[in-house]
C-alpha positions in Angstrom: 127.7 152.6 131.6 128.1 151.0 134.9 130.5 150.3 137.7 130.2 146.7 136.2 131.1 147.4 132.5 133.9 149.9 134.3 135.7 146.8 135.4 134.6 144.7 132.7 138.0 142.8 133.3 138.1 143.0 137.1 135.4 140.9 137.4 135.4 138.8 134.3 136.5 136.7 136.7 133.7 136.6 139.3 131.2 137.1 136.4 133.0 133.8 134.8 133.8 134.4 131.5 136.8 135.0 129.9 138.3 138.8 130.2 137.9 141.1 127.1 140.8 142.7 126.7 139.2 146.2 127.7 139.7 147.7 130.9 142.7 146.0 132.9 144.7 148.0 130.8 142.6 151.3 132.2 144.3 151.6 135.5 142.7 154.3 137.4 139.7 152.9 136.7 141.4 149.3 137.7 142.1 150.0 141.2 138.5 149.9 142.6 138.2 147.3 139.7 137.1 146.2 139.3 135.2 145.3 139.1 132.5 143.6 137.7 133.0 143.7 133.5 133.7 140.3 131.5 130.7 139.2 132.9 129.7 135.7 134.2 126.3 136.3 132.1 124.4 133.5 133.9 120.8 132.7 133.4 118.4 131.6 131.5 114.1 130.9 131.4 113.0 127.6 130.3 115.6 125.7 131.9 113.3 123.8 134.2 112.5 121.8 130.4 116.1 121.3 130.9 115.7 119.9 134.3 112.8 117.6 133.5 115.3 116.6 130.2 117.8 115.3 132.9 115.7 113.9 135.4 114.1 111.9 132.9 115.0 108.0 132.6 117.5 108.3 130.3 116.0 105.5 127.5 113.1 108.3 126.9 114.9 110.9 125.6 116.4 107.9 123.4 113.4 106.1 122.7 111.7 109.7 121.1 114.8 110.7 119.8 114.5 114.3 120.0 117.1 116.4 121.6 115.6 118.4 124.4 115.7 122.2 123.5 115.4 125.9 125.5 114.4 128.6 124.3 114.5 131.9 126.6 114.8 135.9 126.6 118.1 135.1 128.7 120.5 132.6 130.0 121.4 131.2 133.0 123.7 128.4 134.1 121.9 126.6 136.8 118.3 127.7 134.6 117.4 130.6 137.1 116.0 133.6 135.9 114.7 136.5 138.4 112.9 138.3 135.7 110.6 136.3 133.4 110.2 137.2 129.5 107.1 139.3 130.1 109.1 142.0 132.8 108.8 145.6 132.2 112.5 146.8 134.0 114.8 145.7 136.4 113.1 145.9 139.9 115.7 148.6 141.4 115.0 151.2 139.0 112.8 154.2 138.8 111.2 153.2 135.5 110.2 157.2 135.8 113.4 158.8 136.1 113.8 162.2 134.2 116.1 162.8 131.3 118.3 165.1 130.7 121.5 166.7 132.2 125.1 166.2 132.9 127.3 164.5 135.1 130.6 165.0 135.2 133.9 162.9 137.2 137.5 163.4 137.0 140.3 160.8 135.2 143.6 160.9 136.7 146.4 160.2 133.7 146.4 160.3 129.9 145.4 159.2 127.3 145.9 158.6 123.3 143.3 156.1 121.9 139.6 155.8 121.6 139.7 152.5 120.9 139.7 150.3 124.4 141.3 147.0 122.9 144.2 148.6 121.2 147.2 146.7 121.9 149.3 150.0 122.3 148.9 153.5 124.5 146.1 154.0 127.0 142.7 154.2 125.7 140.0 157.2 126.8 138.1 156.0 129.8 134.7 154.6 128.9 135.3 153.9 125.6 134.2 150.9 125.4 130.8 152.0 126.2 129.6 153.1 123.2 129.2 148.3 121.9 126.5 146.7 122.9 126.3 142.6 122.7 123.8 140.0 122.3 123.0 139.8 126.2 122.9 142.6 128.5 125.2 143.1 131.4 123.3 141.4 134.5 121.3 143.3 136.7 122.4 144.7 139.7 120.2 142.6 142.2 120.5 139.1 140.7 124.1 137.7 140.2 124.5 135.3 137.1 121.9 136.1 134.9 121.5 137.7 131.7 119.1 139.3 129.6 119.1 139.7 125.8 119.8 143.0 124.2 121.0 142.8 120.5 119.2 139.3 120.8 115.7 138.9 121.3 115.9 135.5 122.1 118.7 132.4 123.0 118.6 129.3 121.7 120.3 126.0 123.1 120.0 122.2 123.8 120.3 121.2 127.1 123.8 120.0 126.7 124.8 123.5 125.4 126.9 121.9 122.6 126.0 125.2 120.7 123.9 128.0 121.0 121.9 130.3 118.0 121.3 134.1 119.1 117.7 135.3 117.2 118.4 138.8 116.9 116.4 142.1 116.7 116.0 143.2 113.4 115.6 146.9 114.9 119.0 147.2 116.3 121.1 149.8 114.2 124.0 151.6 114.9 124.6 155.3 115.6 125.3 155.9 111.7 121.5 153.9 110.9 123.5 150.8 109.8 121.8 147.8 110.7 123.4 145.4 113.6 123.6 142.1 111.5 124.5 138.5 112.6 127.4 139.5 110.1 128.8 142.2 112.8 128.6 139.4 115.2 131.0 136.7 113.6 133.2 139.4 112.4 133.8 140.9 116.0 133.8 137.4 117.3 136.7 136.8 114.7 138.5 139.8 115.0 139.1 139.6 118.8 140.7 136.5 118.1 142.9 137.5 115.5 143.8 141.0 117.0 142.7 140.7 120.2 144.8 139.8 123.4 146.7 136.6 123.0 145.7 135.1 126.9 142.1 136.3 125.3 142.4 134.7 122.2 144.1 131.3 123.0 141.6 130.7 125.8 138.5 131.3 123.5 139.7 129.6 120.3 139.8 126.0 122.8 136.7 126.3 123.2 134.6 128.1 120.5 135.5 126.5 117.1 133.2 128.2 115.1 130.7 131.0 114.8 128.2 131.0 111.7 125.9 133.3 110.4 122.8 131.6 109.6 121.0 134.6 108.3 120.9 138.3 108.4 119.7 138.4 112.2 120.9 134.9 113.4 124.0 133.5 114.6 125.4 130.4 115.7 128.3 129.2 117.8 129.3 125.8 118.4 131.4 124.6 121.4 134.4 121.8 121.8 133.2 118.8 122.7 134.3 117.5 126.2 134.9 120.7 128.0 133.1 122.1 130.9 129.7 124.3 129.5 130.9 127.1 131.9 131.3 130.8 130.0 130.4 129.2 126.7 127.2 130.6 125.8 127.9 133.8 128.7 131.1 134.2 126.3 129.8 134.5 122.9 126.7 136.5 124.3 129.2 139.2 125.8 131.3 140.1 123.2 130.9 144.1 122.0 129.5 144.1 118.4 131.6 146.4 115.9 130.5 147.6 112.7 132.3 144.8 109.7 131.6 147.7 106.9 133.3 150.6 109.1 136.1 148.3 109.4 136.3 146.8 106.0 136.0 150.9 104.8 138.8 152.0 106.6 141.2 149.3 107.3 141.1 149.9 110.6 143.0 147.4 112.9 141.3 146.3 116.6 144.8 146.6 118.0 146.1 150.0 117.1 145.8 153.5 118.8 143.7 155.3 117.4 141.1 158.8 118.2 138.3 157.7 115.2 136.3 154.9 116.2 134.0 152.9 114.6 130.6 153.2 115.0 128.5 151.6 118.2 125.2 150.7 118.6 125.0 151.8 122.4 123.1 154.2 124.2 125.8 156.6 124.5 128.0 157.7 121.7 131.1 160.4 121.2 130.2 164.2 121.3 133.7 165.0 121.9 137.7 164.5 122.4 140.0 166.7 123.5 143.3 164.3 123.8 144.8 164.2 127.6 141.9 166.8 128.5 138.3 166.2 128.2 136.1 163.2 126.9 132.4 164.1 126.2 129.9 161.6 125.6 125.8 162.1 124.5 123.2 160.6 124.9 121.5 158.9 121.2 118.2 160.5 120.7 118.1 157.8 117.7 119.3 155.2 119.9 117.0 151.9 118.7 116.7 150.4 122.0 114.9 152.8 124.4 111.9 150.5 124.9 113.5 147.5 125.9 112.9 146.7 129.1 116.9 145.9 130.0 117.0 149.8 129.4 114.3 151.3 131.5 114.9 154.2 134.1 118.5 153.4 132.6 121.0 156.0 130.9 119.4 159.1 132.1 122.4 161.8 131.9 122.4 163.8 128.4 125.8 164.1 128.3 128.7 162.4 130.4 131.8 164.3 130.5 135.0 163.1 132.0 137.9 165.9 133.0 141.9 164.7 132.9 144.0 165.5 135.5 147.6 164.5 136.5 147.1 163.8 139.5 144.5 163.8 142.0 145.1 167.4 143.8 143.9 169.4 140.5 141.0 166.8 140.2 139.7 167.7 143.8 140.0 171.0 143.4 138.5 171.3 140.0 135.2 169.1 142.3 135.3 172.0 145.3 135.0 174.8 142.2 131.7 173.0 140.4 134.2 172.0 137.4 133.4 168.0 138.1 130.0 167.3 140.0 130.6 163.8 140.9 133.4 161.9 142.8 134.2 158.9 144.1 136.8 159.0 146.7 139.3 156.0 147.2 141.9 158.5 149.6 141.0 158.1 153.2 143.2 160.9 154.4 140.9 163.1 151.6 137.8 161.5 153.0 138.2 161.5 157.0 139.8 165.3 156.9 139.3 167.3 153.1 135.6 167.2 152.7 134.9 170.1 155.6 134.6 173.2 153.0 131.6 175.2 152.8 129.9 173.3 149.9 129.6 170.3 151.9 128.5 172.1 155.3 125.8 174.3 153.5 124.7 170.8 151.4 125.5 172.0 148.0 127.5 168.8 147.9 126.4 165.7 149.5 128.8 163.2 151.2 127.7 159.8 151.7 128.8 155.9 152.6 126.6 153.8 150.3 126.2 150.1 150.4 128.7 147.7 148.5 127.2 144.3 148.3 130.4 142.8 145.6 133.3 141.0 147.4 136.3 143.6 147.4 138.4 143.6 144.4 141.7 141.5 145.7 144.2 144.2 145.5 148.0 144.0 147.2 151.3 144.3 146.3 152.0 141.3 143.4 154.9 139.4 143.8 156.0 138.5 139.8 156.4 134.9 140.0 158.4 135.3 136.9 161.7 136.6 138.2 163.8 134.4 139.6 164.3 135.6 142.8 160.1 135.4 143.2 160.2 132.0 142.9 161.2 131.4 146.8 158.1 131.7 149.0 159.9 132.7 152.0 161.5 135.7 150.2 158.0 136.3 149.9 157.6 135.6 153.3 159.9 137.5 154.3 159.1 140.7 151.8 155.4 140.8 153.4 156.4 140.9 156.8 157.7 144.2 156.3 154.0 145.7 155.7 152.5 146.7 158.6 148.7 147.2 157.7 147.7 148.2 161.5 150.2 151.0 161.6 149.3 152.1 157.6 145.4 152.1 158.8 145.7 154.1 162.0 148.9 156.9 160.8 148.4 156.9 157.0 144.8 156.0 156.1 142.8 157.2 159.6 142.1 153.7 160.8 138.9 153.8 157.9 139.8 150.4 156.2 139.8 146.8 156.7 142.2 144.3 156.1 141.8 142.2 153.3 142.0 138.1 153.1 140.4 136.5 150.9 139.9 136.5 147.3 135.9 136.1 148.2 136.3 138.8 151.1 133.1 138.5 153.3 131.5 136.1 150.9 130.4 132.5 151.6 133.1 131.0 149.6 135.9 132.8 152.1 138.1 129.5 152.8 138.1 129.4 157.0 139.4 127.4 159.3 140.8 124.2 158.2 139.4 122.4 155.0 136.6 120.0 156.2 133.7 118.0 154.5 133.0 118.2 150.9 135.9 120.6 150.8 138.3 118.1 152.3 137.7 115.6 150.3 138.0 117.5 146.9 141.3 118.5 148.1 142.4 114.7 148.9 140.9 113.4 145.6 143.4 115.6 143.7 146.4 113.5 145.0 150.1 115.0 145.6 149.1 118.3 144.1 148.0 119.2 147.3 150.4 120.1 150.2 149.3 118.1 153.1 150.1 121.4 155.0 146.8 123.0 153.1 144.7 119.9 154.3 145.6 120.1 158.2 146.2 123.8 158.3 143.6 127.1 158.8 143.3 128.9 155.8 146.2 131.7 155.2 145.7 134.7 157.1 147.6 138.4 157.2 150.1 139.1 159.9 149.3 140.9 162.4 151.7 144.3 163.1 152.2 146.8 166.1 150.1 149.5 165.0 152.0 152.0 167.1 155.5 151.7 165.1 155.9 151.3 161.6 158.7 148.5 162.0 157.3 145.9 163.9 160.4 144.2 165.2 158.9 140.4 165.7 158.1 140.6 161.9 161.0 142.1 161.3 163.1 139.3 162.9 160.9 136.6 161.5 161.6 138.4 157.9 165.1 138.3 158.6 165.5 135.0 159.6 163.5 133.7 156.2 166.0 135.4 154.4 169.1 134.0 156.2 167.5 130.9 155.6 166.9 131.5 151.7 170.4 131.9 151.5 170.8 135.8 151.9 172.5 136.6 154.8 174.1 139.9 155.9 176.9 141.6 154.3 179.2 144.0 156.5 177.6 146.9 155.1 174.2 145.5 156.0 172.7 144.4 152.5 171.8 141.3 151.7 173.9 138.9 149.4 174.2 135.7 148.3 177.0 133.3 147.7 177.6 134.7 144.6 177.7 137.7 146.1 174.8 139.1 144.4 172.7 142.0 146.2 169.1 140.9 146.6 167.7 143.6 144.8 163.8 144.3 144.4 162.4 146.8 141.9 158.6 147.9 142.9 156.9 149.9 139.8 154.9 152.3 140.7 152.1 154.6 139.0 152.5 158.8 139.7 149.4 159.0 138.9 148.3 157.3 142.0 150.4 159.5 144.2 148.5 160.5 147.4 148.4 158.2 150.5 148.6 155.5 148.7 152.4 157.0 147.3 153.2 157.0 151.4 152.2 153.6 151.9 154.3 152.3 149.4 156.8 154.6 150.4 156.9 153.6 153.9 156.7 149.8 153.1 159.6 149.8 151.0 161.7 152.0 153.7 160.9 148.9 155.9 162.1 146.3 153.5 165.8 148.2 153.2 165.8 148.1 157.0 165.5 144.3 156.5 169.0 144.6 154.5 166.7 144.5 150.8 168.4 146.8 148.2 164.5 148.0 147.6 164.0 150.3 144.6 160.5 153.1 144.7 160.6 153.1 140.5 158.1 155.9 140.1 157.2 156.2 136.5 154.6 158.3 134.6 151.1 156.2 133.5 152.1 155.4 129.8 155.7 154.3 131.2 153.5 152.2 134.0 151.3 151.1 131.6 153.9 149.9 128.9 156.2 148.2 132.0 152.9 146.5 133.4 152.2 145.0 129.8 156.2 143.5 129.6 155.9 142.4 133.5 158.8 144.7 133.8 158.8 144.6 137.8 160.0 142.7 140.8 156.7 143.9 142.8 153.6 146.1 142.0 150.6 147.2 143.7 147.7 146.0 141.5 144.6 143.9 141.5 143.3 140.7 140.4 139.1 139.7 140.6 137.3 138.4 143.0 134.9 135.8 142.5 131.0 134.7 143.2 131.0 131.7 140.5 132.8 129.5 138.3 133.8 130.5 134.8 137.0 130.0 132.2 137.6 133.3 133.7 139.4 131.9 136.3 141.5 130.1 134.3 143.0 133.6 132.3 143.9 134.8 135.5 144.8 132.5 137.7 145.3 129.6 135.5 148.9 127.7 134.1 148.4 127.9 130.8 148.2 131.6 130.0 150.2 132.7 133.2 153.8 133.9 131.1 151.6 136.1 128.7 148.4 137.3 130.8 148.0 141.0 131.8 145.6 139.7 133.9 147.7 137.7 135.9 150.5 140.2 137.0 152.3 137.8 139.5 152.4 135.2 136.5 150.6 132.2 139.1 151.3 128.8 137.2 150.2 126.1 140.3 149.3 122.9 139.1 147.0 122.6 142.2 145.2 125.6 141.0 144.4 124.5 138.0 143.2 121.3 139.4 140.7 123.3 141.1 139.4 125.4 139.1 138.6 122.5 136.7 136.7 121.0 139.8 134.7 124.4 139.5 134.4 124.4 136.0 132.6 120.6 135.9 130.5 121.2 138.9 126.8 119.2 138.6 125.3 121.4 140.8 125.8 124.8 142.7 126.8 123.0 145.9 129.5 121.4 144.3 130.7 124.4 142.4 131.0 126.3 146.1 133.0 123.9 147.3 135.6 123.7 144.6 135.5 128.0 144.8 136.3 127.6 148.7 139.0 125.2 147.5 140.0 127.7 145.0 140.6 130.5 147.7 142.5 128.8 149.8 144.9 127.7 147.8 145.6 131.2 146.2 145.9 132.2 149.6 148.3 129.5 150.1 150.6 130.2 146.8 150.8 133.6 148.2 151.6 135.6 145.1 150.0 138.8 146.7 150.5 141.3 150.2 146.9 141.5 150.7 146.3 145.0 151.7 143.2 146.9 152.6 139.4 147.2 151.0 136.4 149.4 152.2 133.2 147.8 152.9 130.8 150.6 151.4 131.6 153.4 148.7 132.9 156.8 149.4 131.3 159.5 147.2 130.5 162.7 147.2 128.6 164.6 144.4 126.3 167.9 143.7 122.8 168.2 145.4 121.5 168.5 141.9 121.1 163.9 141.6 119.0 161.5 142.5 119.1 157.4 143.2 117.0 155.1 144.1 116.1 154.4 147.6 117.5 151.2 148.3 120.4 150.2 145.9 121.0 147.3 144.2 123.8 144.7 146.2 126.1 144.5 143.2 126.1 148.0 141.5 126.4 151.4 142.7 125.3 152.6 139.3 125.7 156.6 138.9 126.4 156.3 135.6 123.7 153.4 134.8 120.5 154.5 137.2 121.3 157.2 138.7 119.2 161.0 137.2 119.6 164.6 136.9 116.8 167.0 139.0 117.1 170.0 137.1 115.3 172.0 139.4 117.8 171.4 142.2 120.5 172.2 139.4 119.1 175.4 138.9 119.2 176.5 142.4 123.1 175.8 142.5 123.8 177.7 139.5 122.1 180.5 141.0 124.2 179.8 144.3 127.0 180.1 142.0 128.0 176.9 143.0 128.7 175.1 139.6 131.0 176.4 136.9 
């Protein structure tokens, strides 16, 4: 239950592997997507045999004929595991941590569907919580590794052809069915045939065939000739669904639906009220307790998540003790609502914690698919009518920063101009490459006036882009072409995500009609958004797309060619040959040197297709929550985790009820 799984999608891509089709489609939860779920499962224990395999003279291996083999309790890529096989819990936990009691955030929107992967309707928030797989989600202070949970044990050669999962015969679901090798293949299957089609065309390439070799093993062979990135991640990430539920019921992976099948999780379903309330308990029976991937983990008896339709009820429902926990993403909200009496008398504490991930890239998404998208400098042009220094200081309290890079803060932020190994990758790929991106700094955001909201040097620059594209203007001060067609954008936008963030794009948009643009606000309600999102039925959107700490096929779904007219995770519909070109560089990478390189690459030449306004991101979390929780000291660099590590003092619960300050 982490801030990880919460953006399973979101950061598929900077985990590596190729998205499940979960939580993209979630978009409340999206925004701060996500952003780390998908995960880049990367690590692995004996891999220094693998090492000594491939430093050996090469006629050895031949001469012995034996095919040099790892066996490990996880995985890693490059063979590096923080946590050996004998490790009792992850090092940022309190292995001690009580049990017991609630916690309790709000949801803004609807929903209709229990089921996360259905291909209609919005699915409950956290649904997808209840599956486990056959490696654990990473841990918080170690990016890239992975630790087995429905698997005891992985299983590869050191050319990861294939890979055989030994599983623990003790695993069971919350109905005391068995977790077979059986569930495995048939969840492995049935994303494929009901599962996203960017999901399932980018996984059937690459994973020909899964095979149950008994009752608690499973194996799953890889294409020959492709990059050994997100293979054996992949496999070992996908949720495990019950075959006999399915088989019973006839239930389909891609329809909306309340009854869901049974998981195998920590957490299962206490309650639904549709559009309302979503209750979820803890498993007394749960099978894996004692594993160490679990310790001083899932502490909260019950988690309870409160509807709302937008976010005024949902902060006053907070104030009044009806939700105990939030996490605040509204500046105005955090610089000037959090002065009541519950946070002066410290009923409710209000802090900035740590955020060690890269900012999820977020912006307003050019769809590459229209038409009139397809001209960089009308995108030019359309960006040069945000102003993010006058947004900061009159709309959002001068509390964020801007955004860049798609690696934010990260050592694989492109800067400057290309140089070194970096250089030369970008040469080797031939005319691909502008020669503009090999002599130029990496793309940057336009600076505004911060003291007027239309900056009249970008304003003129914009204009003069769009004379230029062949829009000049008309007497009545629109824009046309020679056809005398308007230029006409549409931006969707979500009610649900009203606020300051509904002023922003308000006050962007009034500076794109000043620029002559016949610029549409389409405000719609979240299952309208949601259903337009799904169709790319937009000229613009604000929405995200994933940063990213590694290499993995990942990339590819959502920033790659092939997949770009169907993806939902590629909203701007990016097809660049050069991108592609790049990504494979990433994907083939000997070493982890190499694999930076081609990720630095990577960056700046999204920056440099400029499908996205970058906007804004906050360095550390905003929360605020009820004096009645605890966290560890120091917190992990890639997880806030109030849902995963975080635990109830009941004693300090107790004194707020008799305050009276919980409902």
């Amino acid at each position: 239950m982490t801030r990880r799984g919460q953006r399973r999608s979101a950061l598929g891509a900077a985990r590596g592997t190729t998205a499940l089709p979960a939580i993209s489609w979630d978009l409340a939860q999206t925004m701060r997507i996500a952003l780390l779920g998908g995960l880049l499962l990367i690590g692995g224990a004996l891999a220094a045999r693998a090492q000594d395999a491939a430093e050996a003279p090469a006629g050895e291996e031949a001469e012995a004929g034996a095919v040099e083999m790892i066996e490990s309790h996880g995985y890693s890529f490059y063979g590096d595991l923080k946590y050996p096989a004998d490790f009792e819990h992850y090092d940022y936990v309190n292995p001690d941590a009580p049990k017991g009691g609630e916690i309790s955030f709000a949801q803004l929107g609807t929903f209709d569907s229990m089921n996360p992967y259905t291909i209609k309707g919005r699915a409950g928030s956290l649904s997808w919580s209840m599956y486990e797989s056959l490696l654990a989600d990473g841990p918080a202070d170690a990016y890239g590794e992975a630790y087995g949970l429905l698997a005891e044990s992985v299983e590869y050669p050191a050319d990861k052809s294939w890979v055989i999962f030994h599983m623990r015969p003790e695993a069971t679901f919350s109905d005391g069915s068995p977790v077979t090798a059986h569930d495995v293949v048939f969840s492995h299957n049935l994303l494929l045939e009901q599962g996203l089609p960017s999901y399932a065309a980018a996984v059937k390439k690459r994973i020909p065939k899964a095979e149950v070799i008994d009752d608690h093993t499973v194996k799953f062979y890889f294409t020959d000739g492709i990059s050994r990135r997100s293979l054996i991640d992949q496999v070992g990430g996908v949720p495990v669904w019950s075959k006999k539920w399915y088989e019973e019921t006839g239930a389909r992976l891609d329809e909306s639906r309340i009854e869901t099948s049974p998981g195998s999780g920590p957490y299962m379903i206490e309650s639904v009220d549709v559009n309302n309330r979503i209750v979820y308990k803890r498993n007394p029976d749960y099978w894996g307790w004692d594993l160490p991937v679990n310790q001083g983990r899932h502490n909260f008896d019950r988690i309870r998540i409160e509807y709302f339709a937008d976010d005024a009820p949902a902060f006053e429902a907070f104030k009044a003790g009806e939700v105990t926990f939030r996490s605040e993403g509204d500046s105005k909200k955090w610089a000037s609502n959090y002065n009541f009496p519950k946070v002066q008398n410290g009923q409710i504490i209000k802090a900035e914690l740590p955020d060690g991930t890269p900012p999820t890239p977020t912006g307003f998404v050019f769809n590459l698919r229209r038409e009139i998208m397809q001209d960089k400098r009308i995108r030019e042009a359309l960006a040069l009518g945000y102003n993010f220094e006058w947004t900061n200081e009159s709309l959002q309290y001068g509390l964020f920063e801007q955004r860049a890079s798609f690696s934010q803060d990260t050592p694989l932020m492109a800067t400057g101009v290309p140089e070194g190994d970096e250089l030369a990758l970008l040469e080797s790929l031939g005319d691909i490459v502008p020669p503009e991106l090999l002599t130029e700094e990496a793309r940057m955001p336009h600076s505004s006036n911060a003291e007027r909201l239309n900056d009249r040097r970008n304003l003129r620059r914009a204009m003069g882009l769009l004379d230029e594209a062949g829009w000049p203007v008309g007497d009545d001060g629109k824009r046309y072409n020679a056809d005398g067609e308007p230029l006409s954008i549409t931006f969707l936008f979500n009610t649900a995500a009203e606020g300051t963030l509904g002023g922003v794009v308000e006050n962007y948009v009034k500076n794109l009609v000043t620029m002559g643009v016949d610029a549409k606000l389409e405000k719609v309600d979240p299952s309208q958004y949601t259903l337009r999102e799904r169709e790319f039925d937009y000229d613009m959107v604000y929405d995200s797309y994933a940063s990213f700490l590694g290499a993995g096929t990942g990339l590819m779904q959502r920033f790659g060619s092939d997949e770009a007219a169907f993806s939902v995770f590629n909203p701007a519909g990016l097809a660049s040959p050069m991108v592609d070109a790049i990504i494979n560089a990433a994907l083939f990478a000997e070493n982890k040197e190499d694999e930076e390189t081609a990720l630095r690459a990577l960056d700046r030449a999204l920056r440099y297709e400029f499908f996205m306004v970058p906007v804004w991101y906050n360095p550390s979390y905003w929360v605020a929550y009820y004096d009645q929780y605890e966290h560890p000291e120091t917190l992990p660099p890639l997880d806030l985790g109030y849902l995963d590590f975080w635990w109830y003092d009941a004693e300090k619960a107790d004194e707020l009820r008799a305050a009276g300050a919980l409902r």
